[in-house]
N, C-alpha and C positions, 0 to 999 in steps of 0.2 A: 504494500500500500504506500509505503514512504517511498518508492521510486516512482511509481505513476504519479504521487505528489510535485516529486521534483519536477517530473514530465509536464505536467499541467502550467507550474509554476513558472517555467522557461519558455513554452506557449504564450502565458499571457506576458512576461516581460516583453517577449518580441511584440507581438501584437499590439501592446504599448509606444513601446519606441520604434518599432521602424519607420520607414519614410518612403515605405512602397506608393504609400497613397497620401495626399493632401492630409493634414488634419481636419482640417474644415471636411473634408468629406465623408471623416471616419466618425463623426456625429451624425453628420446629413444623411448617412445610409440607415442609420436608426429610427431616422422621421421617413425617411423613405420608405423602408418596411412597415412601419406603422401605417401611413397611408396608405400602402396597398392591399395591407391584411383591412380596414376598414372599410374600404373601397369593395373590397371580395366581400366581407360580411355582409354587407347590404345587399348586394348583389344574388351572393349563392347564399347565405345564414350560415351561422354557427358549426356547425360540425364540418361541411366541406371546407369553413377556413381555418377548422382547427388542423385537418387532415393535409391540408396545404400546407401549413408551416411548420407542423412535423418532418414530412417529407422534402421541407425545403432546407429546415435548418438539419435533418439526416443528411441528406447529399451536399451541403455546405460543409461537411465536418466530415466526409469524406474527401473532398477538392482537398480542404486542409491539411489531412493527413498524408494526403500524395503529396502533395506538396513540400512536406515537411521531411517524408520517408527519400524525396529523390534530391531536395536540395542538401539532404543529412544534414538534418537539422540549423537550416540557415545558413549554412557555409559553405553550400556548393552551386553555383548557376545551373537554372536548369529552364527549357522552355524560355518562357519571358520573363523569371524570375534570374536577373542576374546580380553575382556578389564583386565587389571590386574590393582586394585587399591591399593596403596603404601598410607595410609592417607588419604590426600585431593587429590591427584596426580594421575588420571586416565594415564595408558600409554594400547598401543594396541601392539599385535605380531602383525605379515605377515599376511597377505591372504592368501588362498589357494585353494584349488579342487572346491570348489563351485561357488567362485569367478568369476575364470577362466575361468570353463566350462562355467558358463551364458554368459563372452565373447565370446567363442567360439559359443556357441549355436544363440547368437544377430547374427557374422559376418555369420554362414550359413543362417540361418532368411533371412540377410541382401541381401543376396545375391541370395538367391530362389527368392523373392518379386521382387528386382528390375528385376531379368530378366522375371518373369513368368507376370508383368504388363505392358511392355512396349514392 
């Protein structure tokens, strides 16, 4: 259990600090998901947008995990996530098209699944 801790724990530092993304957008994607789960709620009700943001934050936490198992843990470029090391000093660019699309690709997922199950 204390090693999946650490695991968690070096997840959310990255996650904190990096500079893959804007800060301003690593708030904005919070109102953004909130928007669009409300926007569905009205739309389809309650259970299909529960069923959507299960399914969307499961395959969000997947992309993650690939992500994480192929750059070995933040330190290796891979896809669009590239590392540029200065020394001792690992820094990352942006994300980009690959990124993205596997978002894109999760919220249609997300979105076929909850209505084609319930």
């Amino acid at each position: 259990m204390k090693k999946f801790m650490d695991e968690l724990k070096l997840d959310f530092n990255f996650i904190k600090s990096h500079s893959l993304q804007p800060k301003w957008y690593k708030v904005l994607k919070i109102f953004i998901l909130m928007g669009f789960l409300v926007g569905y709620y009205f739309l389809f009700g309650w259970i299909k947008t529960m069923l959507f943001f299960a399914v969307f934050i499961l395959l969000s936490i997947l992309v993650h995990l690939i992500y994480r198992a192929k750059t070995r843990k933040w330190k290796q470029s891979w896809l669009d996530f590239v590392v540029i090391k200065k020394g001792n000093e690992i820094t990352t660019k942006r994300i980009g098209k690959y990124y993205y699309s596997a978002i894109v690709i999760n919220t249609i997922l997300s979105v076929v699944i909850s209505q084609v199950l319930t």
